[in-house]
Structure formats: structure tokens, C-alpha cells
C-alpha positions as CSV (number, residue, x, y, z in Angstrom):
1,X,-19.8,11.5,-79.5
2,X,-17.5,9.4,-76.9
3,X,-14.8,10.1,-76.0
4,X,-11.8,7.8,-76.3
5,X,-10.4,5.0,-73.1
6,X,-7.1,5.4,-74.7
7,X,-5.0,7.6,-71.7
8,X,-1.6,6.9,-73.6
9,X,-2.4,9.8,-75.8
10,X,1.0,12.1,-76.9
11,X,-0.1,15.1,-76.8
12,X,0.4,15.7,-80.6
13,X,-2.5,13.3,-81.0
14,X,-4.3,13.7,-84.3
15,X,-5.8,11.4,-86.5
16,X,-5.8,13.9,-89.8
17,X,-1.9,15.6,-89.5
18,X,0.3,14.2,-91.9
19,X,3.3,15.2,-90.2
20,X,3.6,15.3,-86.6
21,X,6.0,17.4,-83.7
22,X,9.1,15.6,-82.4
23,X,9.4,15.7,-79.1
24,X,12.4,18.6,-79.2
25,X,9.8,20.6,-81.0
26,X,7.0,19.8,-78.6
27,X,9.2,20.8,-75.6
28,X,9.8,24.6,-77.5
29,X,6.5,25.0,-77.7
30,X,5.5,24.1,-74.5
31,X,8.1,26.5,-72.6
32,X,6.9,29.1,-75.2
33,X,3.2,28.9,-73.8
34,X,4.4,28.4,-69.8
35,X,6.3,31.8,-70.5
36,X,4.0,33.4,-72.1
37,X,0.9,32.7,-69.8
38,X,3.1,33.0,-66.4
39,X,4.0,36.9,-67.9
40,X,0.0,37.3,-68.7
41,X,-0.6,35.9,-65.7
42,X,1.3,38.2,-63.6
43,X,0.9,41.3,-65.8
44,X,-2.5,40.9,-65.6
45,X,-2.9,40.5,-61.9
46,X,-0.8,43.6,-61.6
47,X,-2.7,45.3,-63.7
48,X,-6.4,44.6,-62.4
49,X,-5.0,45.4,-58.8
50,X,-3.4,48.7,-60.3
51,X,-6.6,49.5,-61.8
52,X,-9.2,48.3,-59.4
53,X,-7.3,50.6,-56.8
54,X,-7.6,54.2,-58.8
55,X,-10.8,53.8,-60.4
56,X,-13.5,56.0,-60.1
57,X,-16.6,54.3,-59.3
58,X,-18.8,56.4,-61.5
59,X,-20.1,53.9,-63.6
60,X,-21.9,56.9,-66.2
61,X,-19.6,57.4,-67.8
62,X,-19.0,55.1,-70.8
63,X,-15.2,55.0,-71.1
64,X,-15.3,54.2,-67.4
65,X,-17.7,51.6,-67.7
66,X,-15.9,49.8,-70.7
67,X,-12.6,49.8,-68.7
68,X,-14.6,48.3,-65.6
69,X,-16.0,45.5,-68.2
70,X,-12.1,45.3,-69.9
71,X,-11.2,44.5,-66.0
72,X,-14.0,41.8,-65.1
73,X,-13.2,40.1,-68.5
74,X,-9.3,39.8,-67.5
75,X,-10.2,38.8,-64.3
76,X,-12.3,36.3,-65.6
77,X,-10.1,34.9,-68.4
78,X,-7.0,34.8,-65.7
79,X,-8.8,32.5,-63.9
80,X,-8.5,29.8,-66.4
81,X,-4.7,30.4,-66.9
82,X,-3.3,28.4,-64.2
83,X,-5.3,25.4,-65.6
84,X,-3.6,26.0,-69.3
85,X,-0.3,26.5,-67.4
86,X,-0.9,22.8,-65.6
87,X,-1.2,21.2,-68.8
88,X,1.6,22.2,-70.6
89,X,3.7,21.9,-67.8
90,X,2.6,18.1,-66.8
91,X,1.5,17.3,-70.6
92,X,-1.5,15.6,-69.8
93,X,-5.1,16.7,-68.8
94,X,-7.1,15.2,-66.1
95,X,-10.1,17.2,-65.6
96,X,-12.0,15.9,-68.2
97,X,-13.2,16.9,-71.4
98,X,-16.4,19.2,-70.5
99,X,-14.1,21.9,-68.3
100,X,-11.3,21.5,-71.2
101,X,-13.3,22.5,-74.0
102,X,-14.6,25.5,-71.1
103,X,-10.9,26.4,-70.6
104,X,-10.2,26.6,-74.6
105,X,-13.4,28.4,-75.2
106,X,-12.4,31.4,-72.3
107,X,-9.2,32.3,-74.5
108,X,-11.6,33.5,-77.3
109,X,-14.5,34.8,-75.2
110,X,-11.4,37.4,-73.6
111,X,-10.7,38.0,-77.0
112,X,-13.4,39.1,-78.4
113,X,-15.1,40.8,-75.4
114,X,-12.4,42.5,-74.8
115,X,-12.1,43.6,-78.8
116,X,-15.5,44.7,-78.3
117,X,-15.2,47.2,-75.5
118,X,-11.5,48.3,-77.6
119,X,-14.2,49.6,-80.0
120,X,-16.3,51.3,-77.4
121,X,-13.9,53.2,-76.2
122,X,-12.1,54.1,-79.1
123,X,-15.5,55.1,-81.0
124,X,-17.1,57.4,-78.0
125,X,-13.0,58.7,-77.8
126,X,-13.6,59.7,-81.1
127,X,-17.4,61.2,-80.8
128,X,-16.4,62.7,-78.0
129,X,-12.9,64.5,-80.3
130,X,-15.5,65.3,-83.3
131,X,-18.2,66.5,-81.2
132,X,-15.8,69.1,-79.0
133,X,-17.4,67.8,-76.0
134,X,-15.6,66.7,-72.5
135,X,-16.8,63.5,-72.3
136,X,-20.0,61.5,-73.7
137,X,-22.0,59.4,-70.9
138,X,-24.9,57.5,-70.5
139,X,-27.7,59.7,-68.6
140,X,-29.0,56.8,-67.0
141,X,-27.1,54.2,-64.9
142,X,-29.6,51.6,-66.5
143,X,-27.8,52.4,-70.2
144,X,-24.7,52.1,-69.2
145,X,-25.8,48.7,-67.2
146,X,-27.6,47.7,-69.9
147,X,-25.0,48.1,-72.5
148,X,-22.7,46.0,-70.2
149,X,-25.1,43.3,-69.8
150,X,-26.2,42.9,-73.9
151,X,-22.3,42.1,-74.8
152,X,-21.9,39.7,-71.4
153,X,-25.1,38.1,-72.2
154,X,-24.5,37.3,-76.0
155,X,-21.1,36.1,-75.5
156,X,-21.4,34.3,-72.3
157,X,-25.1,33.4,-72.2
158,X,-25.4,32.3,-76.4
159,X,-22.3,32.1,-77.6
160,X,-20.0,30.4,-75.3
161,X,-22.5,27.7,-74.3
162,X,-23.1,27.0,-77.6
163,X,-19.6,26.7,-78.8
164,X,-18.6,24.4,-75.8
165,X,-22.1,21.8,-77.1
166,X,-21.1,22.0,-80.6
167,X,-17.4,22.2,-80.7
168,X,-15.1,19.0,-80.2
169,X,-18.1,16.4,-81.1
170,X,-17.1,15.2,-84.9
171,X,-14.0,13.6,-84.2
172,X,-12.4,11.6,-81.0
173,X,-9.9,12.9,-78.6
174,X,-8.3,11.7,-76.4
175,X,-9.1,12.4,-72.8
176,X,-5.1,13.0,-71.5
177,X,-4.9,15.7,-73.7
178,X,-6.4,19.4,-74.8
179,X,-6.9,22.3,-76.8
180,X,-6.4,19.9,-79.9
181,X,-9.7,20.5,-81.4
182,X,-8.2,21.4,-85.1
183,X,-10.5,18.1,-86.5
184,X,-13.6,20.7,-86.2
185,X,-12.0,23.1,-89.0
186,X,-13.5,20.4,-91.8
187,X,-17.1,21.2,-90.4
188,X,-18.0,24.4,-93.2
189,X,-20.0,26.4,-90.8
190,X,-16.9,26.9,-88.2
191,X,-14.4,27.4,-91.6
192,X,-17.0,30.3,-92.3
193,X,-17.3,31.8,-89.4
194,X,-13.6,31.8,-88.5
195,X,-13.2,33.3,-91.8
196,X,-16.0,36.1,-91.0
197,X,-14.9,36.7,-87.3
198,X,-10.8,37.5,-89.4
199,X,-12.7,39.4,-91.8
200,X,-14.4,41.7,-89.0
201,X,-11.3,41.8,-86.8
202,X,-9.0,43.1,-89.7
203,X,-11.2,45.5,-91.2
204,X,-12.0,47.1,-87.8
205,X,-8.9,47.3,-86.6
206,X,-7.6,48.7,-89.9
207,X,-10.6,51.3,-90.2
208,X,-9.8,52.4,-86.5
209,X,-6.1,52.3,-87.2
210,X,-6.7,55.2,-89.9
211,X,-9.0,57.0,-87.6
212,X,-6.5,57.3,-84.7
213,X,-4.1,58.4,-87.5
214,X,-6.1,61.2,-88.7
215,X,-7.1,62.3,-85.5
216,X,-2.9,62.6,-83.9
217,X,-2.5,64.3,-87.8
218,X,-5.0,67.1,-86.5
219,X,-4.1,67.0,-83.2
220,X,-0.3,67.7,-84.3
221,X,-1.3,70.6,-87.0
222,X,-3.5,72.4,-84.2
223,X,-0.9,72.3,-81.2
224,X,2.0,72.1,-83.1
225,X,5.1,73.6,-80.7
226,X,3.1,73.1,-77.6
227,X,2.1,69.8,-78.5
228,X,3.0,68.1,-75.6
229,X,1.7,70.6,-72.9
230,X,-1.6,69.3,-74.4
231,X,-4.2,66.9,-72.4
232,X,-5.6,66.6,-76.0
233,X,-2.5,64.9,-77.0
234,X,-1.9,62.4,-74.1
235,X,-5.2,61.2,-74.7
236,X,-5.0,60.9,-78.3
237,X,-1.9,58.6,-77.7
238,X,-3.6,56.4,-75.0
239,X,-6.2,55.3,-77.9
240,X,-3.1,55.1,-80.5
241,X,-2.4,52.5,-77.7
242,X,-5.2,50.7,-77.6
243,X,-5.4,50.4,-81.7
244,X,-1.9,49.1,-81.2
245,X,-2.9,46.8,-78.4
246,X,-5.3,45.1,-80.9
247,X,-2.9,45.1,-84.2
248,X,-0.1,43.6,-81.4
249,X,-2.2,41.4,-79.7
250,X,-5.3,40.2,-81.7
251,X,-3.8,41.0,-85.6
252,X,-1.5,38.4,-85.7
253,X,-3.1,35.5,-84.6
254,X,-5.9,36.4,-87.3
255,X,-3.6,36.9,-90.2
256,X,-1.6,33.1,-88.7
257,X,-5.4,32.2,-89.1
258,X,-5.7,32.6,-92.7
259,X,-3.3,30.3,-93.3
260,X,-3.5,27.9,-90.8
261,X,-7.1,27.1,-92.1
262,X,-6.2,26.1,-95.5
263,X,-3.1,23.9,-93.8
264,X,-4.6,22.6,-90.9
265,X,-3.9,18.9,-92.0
266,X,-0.2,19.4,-93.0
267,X,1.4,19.0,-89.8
268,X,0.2,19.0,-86.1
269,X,3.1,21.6,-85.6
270,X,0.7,24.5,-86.9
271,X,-1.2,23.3,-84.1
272,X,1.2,24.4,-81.7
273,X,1.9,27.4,-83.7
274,X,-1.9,28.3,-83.6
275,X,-1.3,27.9,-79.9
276,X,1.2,30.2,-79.5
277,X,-0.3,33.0,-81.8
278,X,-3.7,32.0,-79.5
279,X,-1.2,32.9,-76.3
280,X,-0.3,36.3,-77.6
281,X,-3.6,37.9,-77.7
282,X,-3.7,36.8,-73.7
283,X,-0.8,40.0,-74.0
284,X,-4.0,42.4,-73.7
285,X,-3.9,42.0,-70.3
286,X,-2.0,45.0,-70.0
287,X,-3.6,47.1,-71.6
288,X,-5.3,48.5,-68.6
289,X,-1.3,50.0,-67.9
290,X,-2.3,52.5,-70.6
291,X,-5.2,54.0,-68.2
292,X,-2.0,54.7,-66.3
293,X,-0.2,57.6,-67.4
294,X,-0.7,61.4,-68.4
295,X,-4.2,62.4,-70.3
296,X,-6.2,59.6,-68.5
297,X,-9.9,60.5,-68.3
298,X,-10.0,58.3,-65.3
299,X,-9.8,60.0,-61.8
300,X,-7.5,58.8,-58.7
301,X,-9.0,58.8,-55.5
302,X,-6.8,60.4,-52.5
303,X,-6.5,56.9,-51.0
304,X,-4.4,56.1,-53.9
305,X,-1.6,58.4,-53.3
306,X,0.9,55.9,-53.4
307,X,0.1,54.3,-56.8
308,X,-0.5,57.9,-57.9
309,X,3.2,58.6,-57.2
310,X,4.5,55.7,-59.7
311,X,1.4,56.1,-62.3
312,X,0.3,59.9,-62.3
313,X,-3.0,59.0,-63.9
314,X,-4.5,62.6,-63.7
């Protein structure tokens, strides 16, 4: 469908709201988003450095390779940011419609990749607790290439692409402006599967949540005094962190979700709120800081001294 001449767009624009932001309200939101991307922004870069510096390039191992996959995905989604941080600092979007919609669609592709490696390593963490073993890897390099590959190539190759077609073509928008695709919620097929992808999210993170619980229960009843003289321990919290990461990060924006679907005509402000809950689950950036710290099954190299000084991640 065309797009609209019109460049005199506010960047409220919506056809469907019945109530729209004042301009006070526009500015709060917009300095809420510049904030919070310039901290992801910079966290992330810090992290991705941090990370790319003491890794151990032994890509067998599947913890490692997921954390590799958790950095290429950051790296990937923080290339996008500057772009979000132009637009809500100038209010108006001149780079066409095409590379917004690609811009909006990265936030979610980060999301979810990233949720999905979160499980990887928090399920073999959890084989690898059950099972009594050191550390569970793929035998082959191919498996653990191939694993990596499958989750790119379904999000980037199938999903994404077809999101970016589909999405934004029922209703016109105006050119000057983005990330105001809310119109699209009437279509049933995105209502259901923005209600199945909330349904998946909550219940995994909830189902892990309880796991990583049971586990630090056991963990505490077998150590008990010399608890913290544990590797065991260290590492159990460093998943804790990643559960909490995802109920932080990802949790909230899901359960804003819920509501914001069966409201999303009300008022263009729970745009802007969705926006803003969006912007928080960029926070995962630093989650790679976790890797940093005591009970890491990472290893730092000797060329790393320095780093290893501030982050002992051995």
C-alpha cells in the first residue's frame, strides 16, 4: 500500500487513537528512550569489547558458543541504535519507510534470539548440574555451527523478512515518522501471534525461574557453611542472573503487552508506553557482564591480564 505525501506528520500520528499525547508528554517520552538507548548503547559496546577480549575461542563447547551468538546478536542489534536515537532526538524520519520498518523489526529479532540462546545456556547449565558432568559440548564443530546457523537462519532468513513484507501494509503512515505501526494489531493473525509469542515467553521464563530455584535450594543444603568457597555456587548464581536478566528485561514488556493489545485504540500514549517497555528489553545488553565474575566457565587468555585484574572471570 502507498505510503502517504503528507511530511507534516506529528509524530503521534494515528488515524485509530482516540486520545492523543500533548506535546509535554511527547517530550517525556522521547528523553525516556534517548536515555535509555544512549545507556544500552554504551553498556553494550562495553560489554562486547569486554567479552570479545577474554573469550576463549573454542567454539565446542555449547555455553561458549551461545555467548559468542548472545555477542554477534548485540552487536548486531546496536547497530540500529544510533538510527532509533536520531529519530527521537530530531522527531522526524528521513530514511524512508523500507529501512524503518528494518530498524523496528531488529528490536524484536535481539529479543528473541537472544531469549533463545538464554534458554540454551540455562538448559545445558542445568544438564550439565543433573548429569554431574564438567561441561556438555558438541563433539563436532559442525553441531555446534550448525546449531548457530538453524536459530540465525529462521529468525533472520524467514522471519524477519517476512515481518518487514507483511508488517506496516494495512494502514497509511506517514513517511516523517516511525515505529508507529500499532494500526497492524486489528489484523487477527499478528493479535495471535503476539498473544502466543507472551504466552511462550512467560511460561519459559517462569518454568526456568523455578528450575534455577530448585537447583541454588540444593546447591545451599549440599555446601551449606562453605557455601561460598564453592565454584558450584558462583555458577549457579550467574544462571540466577540470566533468569533474572529475562524476567527484568523481556517480562515486563510482555505482561505491558497483554494490555496494550486490548487498548491499543484508547490513546496513542500506550504507544509511547509500548515504546518504552520495547527500550527496556534493549537492557540485555549487559548481560554479557555476568560472564564476568567468579564461577565463569569461560577461560581468560594471558593477553587479558589487565581486564582480568577488574573482572576475575576464572
Amino acid at each position: 500500500m502507498p505510503q502517504p505525501d503528507n511530511i507534516n506528520c506529528p509524530s503521534n500520528f494515528s488515524s485509530d487513537c482516540n486520545v492523543t499525547c500533548n506535546n509535554m508528554q511527547q517530550n517525556e517520552y522521547s528523553i525516556a528512550l534517548i536515555t535509555i538507548y544512549s545507556v544500552v548503547l554504551i553498556g553494550g559496546i562495553t560489554g562486547a569489547t569486554l567479552m570479545i577480549c577474554i573469550l576463549k575461542s573454542n567454539i565446542k563447547s555449547v555455553t561458549t558458543t551461545a555467548v559468542l551468538n548472545l555477542i554477534a546478536i548485540h552487536v548486531v542489534f546496536l547497530l540500529t541504535v544510533p538510527f532509533r536515537l536520531y529519530y527521537y532526538a530530531s522527531d522526524n524520519w528521513s530514511l524512508g519507510p523500507g529501512f524503518c520498518k528494518l530498524v523496528s523489526a531488529m528490536i524484536h529479532a535481539h529479543m528473541y534470539i537472544a531469549f533463545v540462546f538464554y534458554v540454551t545456556i540455562l538448559v545445558i547449565r542445568y544438564l550439565t548440574f543433573f548429569q554431574k558432568t564438567g561441561r556438555v559440548e558438541f563433539y563436532r564443530r559442525l553441531h555446534a555451527l550448525g546449531y548457530s546457523a538453524a536459530v540465525w537462519a529462521v529468525m533472520l532468513i524467514i522471519v524477519l523478512p517476512a515481518c518487514i513484507s507483511q508488517y506496516g501494509n494495512s494502514k497509511l503512515y506517514c513517511n516523517t515518522t516511525c515505529f508507529h505501526f500499532q494500526g497492524e494489531l486489528e489484523k487477527s493473525w499478528v493479535r495471535i501471534v503476539n498473544y502466543t509469542m507472551i504466552v511462550i515467553m512467560l511460561t519459559t521464563v517462569s518454568v526456568l525461574f523455578c528450575c534455577q530455584l530448585y537447583i541454588l535450594w540444593k546447591v545451599v543444603r549440599q555446601y551449606r557453611a562453605a557455601l561460598f568457597a564453592h565454584q558450584e555456587f558462583w555458577a549457579q548464581v550467574k544462571s540466577l542472573s540470566f533468569v533474572l536478566v529475562m524476567i527484568i528485561c523481556f517480562v515486563p514488556y510482555h505482561m505491558f503487552r497483554i494490555y496494550y493489545l486490548q487498548h491499543v485504540k484508547d490513546s496513542s500514549c500506550l504507544s509511547q508506553q509500548n515504546e518504552v517497555y520495547l527500550a527496556l528489553t534493549a537492557l540485555s545488553c549487559f548481560d554479557l557482564l555476568t560472564f564476568l565474575g567468579r564461577g565463569s566457565y569461560l577461560y581468560c587468555p594471558a593477553s587479558c591480564t589487565s581486564v582480568k585484574s577488574i573482572f576475575p572471570c576464572c
